[in-house]
C-alpha positions in Angstrom: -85.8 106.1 33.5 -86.8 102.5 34.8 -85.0 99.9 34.2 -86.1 96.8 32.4 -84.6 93.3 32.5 -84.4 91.0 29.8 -86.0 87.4 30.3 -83.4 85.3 31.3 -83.0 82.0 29.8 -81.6 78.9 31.8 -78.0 79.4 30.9 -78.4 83.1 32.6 -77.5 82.4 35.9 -76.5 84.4 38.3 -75.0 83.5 41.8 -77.0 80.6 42.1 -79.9 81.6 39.7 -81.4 83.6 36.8 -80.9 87.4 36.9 -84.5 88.2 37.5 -84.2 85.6 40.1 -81.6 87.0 41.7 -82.9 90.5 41.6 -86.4 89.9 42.2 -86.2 87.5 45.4 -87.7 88.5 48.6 -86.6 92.1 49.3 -85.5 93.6 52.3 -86.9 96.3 51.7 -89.0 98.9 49.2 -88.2 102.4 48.3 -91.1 104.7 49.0 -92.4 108.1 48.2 -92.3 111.3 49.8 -96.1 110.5 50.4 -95.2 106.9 52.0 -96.5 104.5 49.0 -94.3 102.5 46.9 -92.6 103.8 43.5 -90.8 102.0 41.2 -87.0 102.2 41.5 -85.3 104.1 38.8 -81.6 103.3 37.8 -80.4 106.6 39.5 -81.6 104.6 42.8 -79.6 101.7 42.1 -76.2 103.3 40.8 -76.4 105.2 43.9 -76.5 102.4 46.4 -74.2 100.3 44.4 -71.5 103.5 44.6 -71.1 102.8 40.0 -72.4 104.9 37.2 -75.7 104.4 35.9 -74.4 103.6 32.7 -72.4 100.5 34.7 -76.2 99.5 36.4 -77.8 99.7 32.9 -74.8 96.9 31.1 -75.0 94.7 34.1 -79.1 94.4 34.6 -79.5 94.6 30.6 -76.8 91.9 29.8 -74.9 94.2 27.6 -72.6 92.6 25.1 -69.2 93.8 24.6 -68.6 94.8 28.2 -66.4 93.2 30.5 -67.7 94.0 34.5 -66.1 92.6 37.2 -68.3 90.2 39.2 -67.9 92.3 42.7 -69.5 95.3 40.8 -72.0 93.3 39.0 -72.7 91.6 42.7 -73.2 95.1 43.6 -75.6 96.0 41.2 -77.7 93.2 41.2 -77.9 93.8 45.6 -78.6 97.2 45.3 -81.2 96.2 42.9 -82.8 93.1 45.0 -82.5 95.3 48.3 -84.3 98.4 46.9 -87.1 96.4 45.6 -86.6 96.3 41.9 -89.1 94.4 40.0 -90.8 94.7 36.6 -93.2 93.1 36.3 -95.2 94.9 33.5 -92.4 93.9 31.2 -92.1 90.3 32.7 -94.1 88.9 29.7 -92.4 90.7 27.1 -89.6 88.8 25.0 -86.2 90.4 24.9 -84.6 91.4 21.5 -81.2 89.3 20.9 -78.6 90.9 21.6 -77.0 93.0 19.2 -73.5 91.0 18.2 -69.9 92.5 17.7 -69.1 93.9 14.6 -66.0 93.9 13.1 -65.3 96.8 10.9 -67.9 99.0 12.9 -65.4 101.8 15.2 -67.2 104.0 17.4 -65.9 108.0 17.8 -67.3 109.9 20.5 -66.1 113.7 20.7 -66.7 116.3 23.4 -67.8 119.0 20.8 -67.8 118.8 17.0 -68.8 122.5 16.2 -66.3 124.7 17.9 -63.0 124.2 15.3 -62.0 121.7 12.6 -60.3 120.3 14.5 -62.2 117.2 15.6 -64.2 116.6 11.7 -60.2 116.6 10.5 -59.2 113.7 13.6 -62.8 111.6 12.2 -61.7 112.1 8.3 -57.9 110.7 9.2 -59.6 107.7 11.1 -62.0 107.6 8.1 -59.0 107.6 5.5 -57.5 105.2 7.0 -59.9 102.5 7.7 -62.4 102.6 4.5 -60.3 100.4 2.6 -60.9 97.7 4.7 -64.3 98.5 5.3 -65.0 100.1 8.2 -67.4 102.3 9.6 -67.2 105.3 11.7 -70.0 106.0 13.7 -70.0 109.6 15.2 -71.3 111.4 18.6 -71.0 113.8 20.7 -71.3 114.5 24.7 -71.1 118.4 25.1 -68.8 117.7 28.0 -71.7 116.1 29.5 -71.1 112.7 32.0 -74.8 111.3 31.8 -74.9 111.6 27.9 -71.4 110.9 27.7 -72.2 107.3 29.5 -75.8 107.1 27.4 -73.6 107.9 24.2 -70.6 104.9 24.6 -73.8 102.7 25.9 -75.8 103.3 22.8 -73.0 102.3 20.4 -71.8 99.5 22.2 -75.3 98.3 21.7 -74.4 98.8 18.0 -72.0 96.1 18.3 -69.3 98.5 17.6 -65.7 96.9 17.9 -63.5 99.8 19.2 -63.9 103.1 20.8 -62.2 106.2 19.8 -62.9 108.9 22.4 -61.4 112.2 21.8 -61.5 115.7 23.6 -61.4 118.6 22.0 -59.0 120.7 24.0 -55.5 118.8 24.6 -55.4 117.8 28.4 -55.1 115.4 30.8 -58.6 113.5 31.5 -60.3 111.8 34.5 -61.9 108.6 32.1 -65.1 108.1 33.0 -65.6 104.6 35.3 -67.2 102.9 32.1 -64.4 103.1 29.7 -62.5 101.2 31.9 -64.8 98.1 31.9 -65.2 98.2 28.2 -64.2 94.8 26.2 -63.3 96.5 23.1 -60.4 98.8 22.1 -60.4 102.4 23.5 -58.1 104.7 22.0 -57.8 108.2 23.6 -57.5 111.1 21.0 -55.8 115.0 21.9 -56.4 113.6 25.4 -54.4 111.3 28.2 -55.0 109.6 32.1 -52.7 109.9 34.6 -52.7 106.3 34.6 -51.5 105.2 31.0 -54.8 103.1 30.5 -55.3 103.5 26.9 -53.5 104.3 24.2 -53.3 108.2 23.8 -52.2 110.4 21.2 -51.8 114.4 21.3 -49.9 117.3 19.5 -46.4 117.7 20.3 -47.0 121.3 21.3 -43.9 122.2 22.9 -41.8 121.0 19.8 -44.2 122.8 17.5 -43.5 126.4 20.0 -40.1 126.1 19.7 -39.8 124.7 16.1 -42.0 128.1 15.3 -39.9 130.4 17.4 -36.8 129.0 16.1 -37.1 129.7 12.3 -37.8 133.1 13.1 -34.6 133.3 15.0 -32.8 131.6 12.2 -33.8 134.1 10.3 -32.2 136.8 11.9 -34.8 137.8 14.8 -34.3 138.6 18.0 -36.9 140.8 19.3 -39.4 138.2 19.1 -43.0 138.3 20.4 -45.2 136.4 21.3 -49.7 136.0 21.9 -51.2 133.2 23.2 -53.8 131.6 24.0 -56.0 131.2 26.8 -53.3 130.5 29.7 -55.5 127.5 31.5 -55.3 125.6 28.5 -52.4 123.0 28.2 -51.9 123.8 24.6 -51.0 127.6 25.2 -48.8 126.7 28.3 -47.0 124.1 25.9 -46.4 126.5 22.8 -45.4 128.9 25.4 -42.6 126.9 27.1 -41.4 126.1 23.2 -40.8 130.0 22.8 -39.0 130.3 25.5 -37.3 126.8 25.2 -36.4 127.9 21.7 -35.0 131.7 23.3 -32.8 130.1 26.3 -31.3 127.6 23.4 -30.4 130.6 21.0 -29.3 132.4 24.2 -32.0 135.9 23.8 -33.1 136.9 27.0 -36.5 136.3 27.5 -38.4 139.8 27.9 -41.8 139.1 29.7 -43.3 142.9 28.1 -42.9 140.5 24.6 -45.9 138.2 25.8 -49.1 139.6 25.6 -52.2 136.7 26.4 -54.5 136.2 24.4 -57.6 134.0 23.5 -57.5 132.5 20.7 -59.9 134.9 18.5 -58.8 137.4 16.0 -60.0 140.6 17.8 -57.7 139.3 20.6 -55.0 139.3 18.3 -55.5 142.5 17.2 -55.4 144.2 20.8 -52.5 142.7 21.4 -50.8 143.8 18.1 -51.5 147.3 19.2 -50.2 146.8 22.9 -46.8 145.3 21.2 -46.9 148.5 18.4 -46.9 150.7 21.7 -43.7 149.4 23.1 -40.8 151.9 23.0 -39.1 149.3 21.1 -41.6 147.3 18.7 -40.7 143.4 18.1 -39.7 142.7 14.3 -41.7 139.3 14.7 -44.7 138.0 16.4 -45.6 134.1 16.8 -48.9 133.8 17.0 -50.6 131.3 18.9 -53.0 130.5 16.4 -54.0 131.6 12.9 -56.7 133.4 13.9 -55.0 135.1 16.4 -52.7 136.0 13.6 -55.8 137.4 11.1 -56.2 140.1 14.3 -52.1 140.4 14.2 -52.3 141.3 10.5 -55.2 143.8 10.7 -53.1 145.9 13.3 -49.9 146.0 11.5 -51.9 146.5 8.4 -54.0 149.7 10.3 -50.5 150.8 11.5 -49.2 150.9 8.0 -46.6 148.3 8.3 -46.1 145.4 5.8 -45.7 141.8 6.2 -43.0 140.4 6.0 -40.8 143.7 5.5 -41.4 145.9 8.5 -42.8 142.7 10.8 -42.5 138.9 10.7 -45.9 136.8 11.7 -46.0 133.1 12.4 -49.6 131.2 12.9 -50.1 127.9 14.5 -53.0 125.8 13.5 -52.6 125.7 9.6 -56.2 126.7 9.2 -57.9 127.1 5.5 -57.3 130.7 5.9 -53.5 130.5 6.0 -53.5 130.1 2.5 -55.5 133.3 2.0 -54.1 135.7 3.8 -51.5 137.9 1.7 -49.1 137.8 2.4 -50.0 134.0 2.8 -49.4 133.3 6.8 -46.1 130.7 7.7 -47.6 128.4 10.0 -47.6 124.9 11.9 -49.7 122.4 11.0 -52.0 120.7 13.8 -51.8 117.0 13.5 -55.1 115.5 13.9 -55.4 113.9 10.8 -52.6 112.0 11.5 -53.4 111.2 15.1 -56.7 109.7 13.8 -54.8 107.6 11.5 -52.5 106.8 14.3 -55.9 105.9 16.3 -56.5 103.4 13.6 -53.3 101.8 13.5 -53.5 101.3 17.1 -56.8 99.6 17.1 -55.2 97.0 14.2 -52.4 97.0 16.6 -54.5 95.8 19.7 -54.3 92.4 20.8 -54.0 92.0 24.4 -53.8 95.6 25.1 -56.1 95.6 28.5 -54.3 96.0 31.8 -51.5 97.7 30.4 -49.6 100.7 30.7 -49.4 102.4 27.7 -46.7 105.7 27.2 -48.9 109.1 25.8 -47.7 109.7 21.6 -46.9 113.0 20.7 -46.6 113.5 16.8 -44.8 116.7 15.0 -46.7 120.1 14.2 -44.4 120.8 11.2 -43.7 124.2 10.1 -45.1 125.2 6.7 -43.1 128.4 6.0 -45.0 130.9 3.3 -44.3 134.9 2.7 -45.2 135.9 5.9 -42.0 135.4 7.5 -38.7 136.5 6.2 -35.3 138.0 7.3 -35.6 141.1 9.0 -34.8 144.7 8.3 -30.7 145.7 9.2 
């Protein structure tokens, strides 16, 4: 992509003049083809020399409202620029829209992917609920877990004149934000996703609370021989529910038995193979927790194959609170993933803003609460 510059008017300047002035000054020197003649100098070139993003190169030569760039990386950009030769002149003559204003009322909500769960289209209805009565709009993208169209994405709706960013991931977990966030003048709210360094405001699930809360009315029930299938071990969520288990165990004083955890992935047919692995145990558990509600459709299959019933011969617990919980029979007890919640909180945090730049802000975890339903009951003496 080559980079156009706007015509700059008189008020435009730059270290001591416009900003085609200062980038198209008397080079040092010209970038060059493989072949030896000149080619025109693309923003990959320039983000490179200038060691920023091209997303950065593209605010700072394109005047970008709503983004606030430090003046040592715009001074970078606009050297890299001059010294690599960057000139336009085939749009020199051609007038520059105005730039697009700030728009109250207009929130922009970029996701990583839309299509795997619900999951991310409950997070956007939450924000949605919570903002249409005052008028705003939600404008939706996502990147695909991909870092050019990721910075193309935010750049295309800051050019909408949105007046916050809500940027959310779809698996919980700690992020690296990209460069451009950072240098954002608007609001950015993180969504099922956190930095290292507090930046933004963040929100996620409170997974370990929701393990343990799970675990524990099971126990209170009468269990002890409790089981348990996760999900996919590198993700943060299934580490979290898993420490609630045993969290919830050590507190009730049952020994934790390692043969009790089978991993899983998520999917029904895993929760199925690991039903059977648990119904082959010289000693079968009377209740399962189940990672996730479709985990727990595979869980009920088994048992169902096996000719046990649910509740009476075996307890299962869900996690997720899925449509289908409510369909199953028996109908599945279950937690319920916030993310309508957190994309109200989102909301309330961009009303909330102020000055909320340069400061540390502490990650919010809100409640999975347990919906308890007939698929989880006292077990057999």
């Amino acid at each position: 992509m080559v980079l156009q510059t706007p015509r700059a008017s008189n008020k435009d300047q730059v270290w001591g003049g416009t900003m085609e002035e200062a980038i198209t000054r008397p080079k040092r020197s010209k970038s060059r083809s493989a072949a030896g003649s000149p080619r025109r100098v693309t923003m990959t070139d320039i983000a490179q020399a200038a060691g920023c993003s091209q997303a950065t190169v593209s605010f700072v030569l394109n005047r970008t409202p709503g983004i606030k760039i430090s003046a040592q990386t715009q001074e970078r950009v606009i050297e890299a620029a001059r010294t690599l030769g960057y000139a336009a002149p085939n749009f020199a003559h051609v007038e520059s829209p105005p730039a697009r204003p700030r728009v109250d009322g207009v929130i922009g909500f970029v996701v990583d992917q839309l299509a795997t769960s619900p999951e991310a289209v409950v997070a956007i209805e939450g924000a949605r609920q919570a903002s249409w009565n005052a008028g705003n709009i939600i404008l939706v993208a996502q990147t695909l877990f991909d870092p050019v169209m990721g910075e193309r994405t935010v750049q295309a709706l800051v050019e909408q004149g949105i007046s916050a960013l809500i940027y959310m991931a779809i698996f919980t977990r700690e992020i690296e934000a990209p460069r451009y966030l950072y240098d954002l003048d608007i609001p950015v709210i993180l969504l099922n996703c956190y930095t290292a360094d507090h930046a933004f405001p963040a929100v996620i699930p409170s997974e370990i609370a929701g393990g343990q809360g799970s675990t524990r009315h099971l126990i209170e029930l009468g269990h002890r021989r409790i089981a348990c299938i996760t999900g996919e071990p590198w993700m943060q969520a299934a580490q979290d529910r898993l420490k609630g288990y045993r969290r919830a165990l050590a507190t009730a004083d049952i020994p934790f038995q390692p043969e009790l955890v089978i991993e899983g992935d998520w999917s029904a047919s895993a929760g199925y193979a690991a039903t059977m692995k648990l119904l082959q145990l010289k000693e079968r558990p009377t209740a399962i927790f189940c990672q996730n509600d479709r985990t727990a459709i595979g869980c009920y299959e088994a048992l169902k194959e096996a000719g046990l019933s649910i509740p009476e011969d075996i307890s299962v617990v869900g996690y997720d609170d899925e449509e289908i919980s409510r369909h199953l029979h028996p109908q599945l007890t279950t937690s319920i993933l916030p993310h309508r919640a957190m994309g109200q909180w989102c909301i309330e945090q961009i009303d909330q803003w102020g000055d909320g730049k340069g400061k540390r802000h502490p990650i919010t975890k809100l409640e999975c609460p347990l919906v308890e339903r007939q698929s989880s009951a006292v077990p057999k003496t």
